[in-house]
N, CA and C atoms as an extended XYZ file, in Angstrom:
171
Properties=species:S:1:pos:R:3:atomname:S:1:resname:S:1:resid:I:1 pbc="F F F"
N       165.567       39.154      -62.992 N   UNK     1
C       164.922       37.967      -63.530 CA  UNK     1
C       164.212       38.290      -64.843 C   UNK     1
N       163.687       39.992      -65.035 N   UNK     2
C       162.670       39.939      -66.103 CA  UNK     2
C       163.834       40.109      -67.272 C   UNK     2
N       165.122       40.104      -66.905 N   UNK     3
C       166.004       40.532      -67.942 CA  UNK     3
C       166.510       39.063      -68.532 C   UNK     3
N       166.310       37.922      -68.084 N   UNK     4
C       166.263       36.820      -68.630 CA  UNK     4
C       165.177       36.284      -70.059 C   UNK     4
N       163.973       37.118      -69.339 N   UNK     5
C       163.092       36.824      -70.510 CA  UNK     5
C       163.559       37.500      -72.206 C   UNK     5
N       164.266       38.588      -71.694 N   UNK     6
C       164.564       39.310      -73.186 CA  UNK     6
C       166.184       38.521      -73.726 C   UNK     6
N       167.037       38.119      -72.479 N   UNK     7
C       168.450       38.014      -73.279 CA  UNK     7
C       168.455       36.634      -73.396 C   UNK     7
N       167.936       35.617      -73.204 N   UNK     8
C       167.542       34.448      -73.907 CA  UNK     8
C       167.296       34.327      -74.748 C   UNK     8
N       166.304       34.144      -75.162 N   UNK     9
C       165.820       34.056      -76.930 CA  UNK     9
C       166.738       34.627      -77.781 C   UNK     9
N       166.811       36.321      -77.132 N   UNK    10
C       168.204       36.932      -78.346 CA  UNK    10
C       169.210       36.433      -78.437 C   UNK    10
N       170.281       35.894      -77.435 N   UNK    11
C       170.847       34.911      -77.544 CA  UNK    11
C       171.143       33.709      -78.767 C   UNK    11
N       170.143       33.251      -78.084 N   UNK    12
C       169.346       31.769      -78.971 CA  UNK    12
C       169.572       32.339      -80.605 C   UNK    12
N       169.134       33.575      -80.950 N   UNK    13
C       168.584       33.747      -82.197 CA  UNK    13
C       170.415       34.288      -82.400 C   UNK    13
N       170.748       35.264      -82.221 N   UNK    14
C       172.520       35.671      -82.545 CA  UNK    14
C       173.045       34.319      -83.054 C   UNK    14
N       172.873       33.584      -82.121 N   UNK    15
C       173.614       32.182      -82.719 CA  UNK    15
C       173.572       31.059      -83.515 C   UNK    15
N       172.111       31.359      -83.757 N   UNK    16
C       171.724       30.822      -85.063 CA  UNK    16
C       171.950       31.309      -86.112 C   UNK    16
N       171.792       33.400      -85.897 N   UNK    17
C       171.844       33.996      -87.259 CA  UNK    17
C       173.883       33.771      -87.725 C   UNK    17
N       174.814       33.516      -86.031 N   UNK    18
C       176.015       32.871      -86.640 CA  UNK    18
C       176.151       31.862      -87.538 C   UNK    18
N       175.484       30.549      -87.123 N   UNK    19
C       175.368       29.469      -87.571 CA  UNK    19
C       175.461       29.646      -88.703 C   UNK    19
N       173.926       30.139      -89.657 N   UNK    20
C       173.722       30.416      -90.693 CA  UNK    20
C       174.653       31.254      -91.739 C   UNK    20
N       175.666       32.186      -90.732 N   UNK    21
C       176.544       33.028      -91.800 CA  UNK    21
C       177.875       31.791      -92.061 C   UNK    21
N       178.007       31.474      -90.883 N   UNK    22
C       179.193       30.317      -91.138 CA  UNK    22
C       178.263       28.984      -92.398 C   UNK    22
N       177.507       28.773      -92.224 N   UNK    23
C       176.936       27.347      -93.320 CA  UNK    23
C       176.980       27.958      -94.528 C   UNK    23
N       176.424       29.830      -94.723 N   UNK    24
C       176.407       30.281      -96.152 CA  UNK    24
C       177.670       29.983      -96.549 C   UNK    24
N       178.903       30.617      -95.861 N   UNK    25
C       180.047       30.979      -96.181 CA  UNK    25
C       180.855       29.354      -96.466 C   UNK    25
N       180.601       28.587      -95.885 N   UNK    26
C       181.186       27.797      -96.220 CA  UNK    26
C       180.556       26.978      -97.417 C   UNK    26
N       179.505       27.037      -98.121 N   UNK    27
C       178.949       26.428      -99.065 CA  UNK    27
C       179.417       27.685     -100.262 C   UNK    27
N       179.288       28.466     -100.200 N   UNK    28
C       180.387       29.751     -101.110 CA  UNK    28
C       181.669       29.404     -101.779 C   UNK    28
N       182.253       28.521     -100.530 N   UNK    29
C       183.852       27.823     -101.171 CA  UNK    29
C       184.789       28.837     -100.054 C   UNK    29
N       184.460       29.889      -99.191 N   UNK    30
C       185.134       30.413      -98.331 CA  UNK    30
C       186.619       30.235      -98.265 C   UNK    30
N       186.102       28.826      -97.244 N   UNK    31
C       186.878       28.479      -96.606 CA  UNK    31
C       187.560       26.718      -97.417 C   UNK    31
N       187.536       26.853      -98.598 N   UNK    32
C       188.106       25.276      -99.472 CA  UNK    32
C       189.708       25.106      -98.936 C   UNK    32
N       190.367       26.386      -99.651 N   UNK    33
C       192.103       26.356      -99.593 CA  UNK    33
C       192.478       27.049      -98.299 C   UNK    33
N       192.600       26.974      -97.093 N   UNK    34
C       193.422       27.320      -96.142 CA  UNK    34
C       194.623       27.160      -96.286 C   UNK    34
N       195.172       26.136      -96.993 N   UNK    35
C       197.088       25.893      -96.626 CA  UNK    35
C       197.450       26.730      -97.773 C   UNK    35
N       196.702       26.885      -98.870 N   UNK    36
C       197.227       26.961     -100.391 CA  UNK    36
C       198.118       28.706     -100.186 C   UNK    36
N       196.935       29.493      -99.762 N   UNK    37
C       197.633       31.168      -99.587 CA  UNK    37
C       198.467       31.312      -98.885 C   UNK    37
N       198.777       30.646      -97.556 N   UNK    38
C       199.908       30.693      -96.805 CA  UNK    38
C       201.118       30.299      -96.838 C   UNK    38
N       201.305       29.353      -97.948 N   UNK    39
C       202.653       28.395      -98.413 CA  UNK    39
C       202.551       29.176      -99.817 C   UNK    39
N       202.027       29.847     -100.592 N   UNK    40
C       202.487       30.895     -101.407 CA  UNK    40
C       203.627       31.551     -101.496 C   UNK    40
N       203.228       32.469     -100.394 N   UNK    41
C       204.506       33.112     -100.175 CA  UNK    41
C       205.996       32.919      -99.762 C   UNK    41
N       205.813       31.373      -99.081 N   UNK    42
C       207.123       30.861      -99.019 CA  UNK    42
C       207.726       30.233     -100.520 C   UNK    42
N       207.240       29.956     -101.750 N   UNK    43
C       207.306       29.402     -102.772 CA  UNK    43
C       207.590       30.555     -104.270 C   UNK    43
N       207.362       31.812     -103.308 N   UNK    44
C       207.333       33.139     -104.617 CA  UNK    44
C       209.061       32.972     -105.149 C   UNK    44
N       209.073       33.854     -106.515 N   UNK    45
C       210.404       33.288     -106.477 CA  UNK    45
C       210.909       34.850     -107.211 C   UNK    45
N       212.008       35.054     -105.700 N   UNK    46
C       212.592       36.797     -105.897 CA  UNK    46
C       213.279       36.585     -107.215 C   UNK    46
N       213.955       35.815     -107.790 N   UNK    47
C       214.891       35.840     -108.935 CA  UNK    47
C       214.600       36.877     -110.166 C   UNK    47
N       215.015       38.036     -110.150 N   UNK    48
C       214.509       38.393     -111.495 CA  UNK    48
C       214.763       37.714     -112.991 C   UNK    48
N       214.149       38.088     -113.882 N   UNK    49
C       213.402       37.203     -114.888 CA  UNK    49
C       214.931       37.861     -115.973 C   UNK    49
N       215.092       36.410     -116.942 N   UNK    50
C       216.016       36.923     -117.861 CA  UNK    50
C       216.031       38.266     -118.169 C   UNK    50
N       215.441       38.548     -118.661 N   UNK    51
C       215.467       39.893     -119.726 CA  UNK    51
C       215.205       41.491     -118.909 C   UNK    51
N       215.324       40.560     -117.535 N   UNK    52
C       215.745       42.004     -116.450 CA  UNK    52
C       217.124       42.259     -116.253 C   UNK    52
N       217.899       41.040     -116.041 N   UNK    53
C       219.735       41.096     -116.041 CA  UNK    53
C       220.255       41.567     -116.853 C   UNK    53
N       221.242       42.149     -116.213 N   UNK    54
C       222.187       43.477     -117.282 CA  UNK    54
C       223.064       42.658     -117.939 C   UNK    54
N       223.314       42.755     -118.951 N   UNK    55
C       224.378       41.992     -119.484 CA  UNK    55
C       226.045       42.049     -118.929 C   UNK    55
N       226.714       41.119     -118.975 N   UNK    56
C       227.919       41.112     -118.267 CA  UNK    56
C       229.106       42.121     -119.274 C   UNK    56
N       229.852       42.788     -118.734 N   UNK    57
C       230.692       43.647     -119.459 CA  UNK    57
C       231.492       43.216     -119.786 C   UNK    57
């Protein structure tokens, strides 16, 4: 029972000091673009660039 008195409050407080890292982070801009980095890489484009192709013989 006396172990209630200590892991309560700490508790209480962990999840506030979460709270607070998630509200910083998201006022930072964190978390703005979620879709943008992940559809990147489907959109990269393998083609090498003119002036990499060998000329035709």
């Amino acid at each position: 029972m006396e172990a209630l008195y200590l892991l309560i409050p700490l508790s209480i407080v962990i999840v506030f000091v979460a709270i607070c890292i998630f509200f910083c982070m998201s006022d930072s801009g964190q978390f703005d673009d979620m879709v943008g980095p992940a559809l990147r890489i489907l959109h990269d484009d393998d083609k090498p660039a003119q002036s990499e192709q060998l000329p035709p013989d």
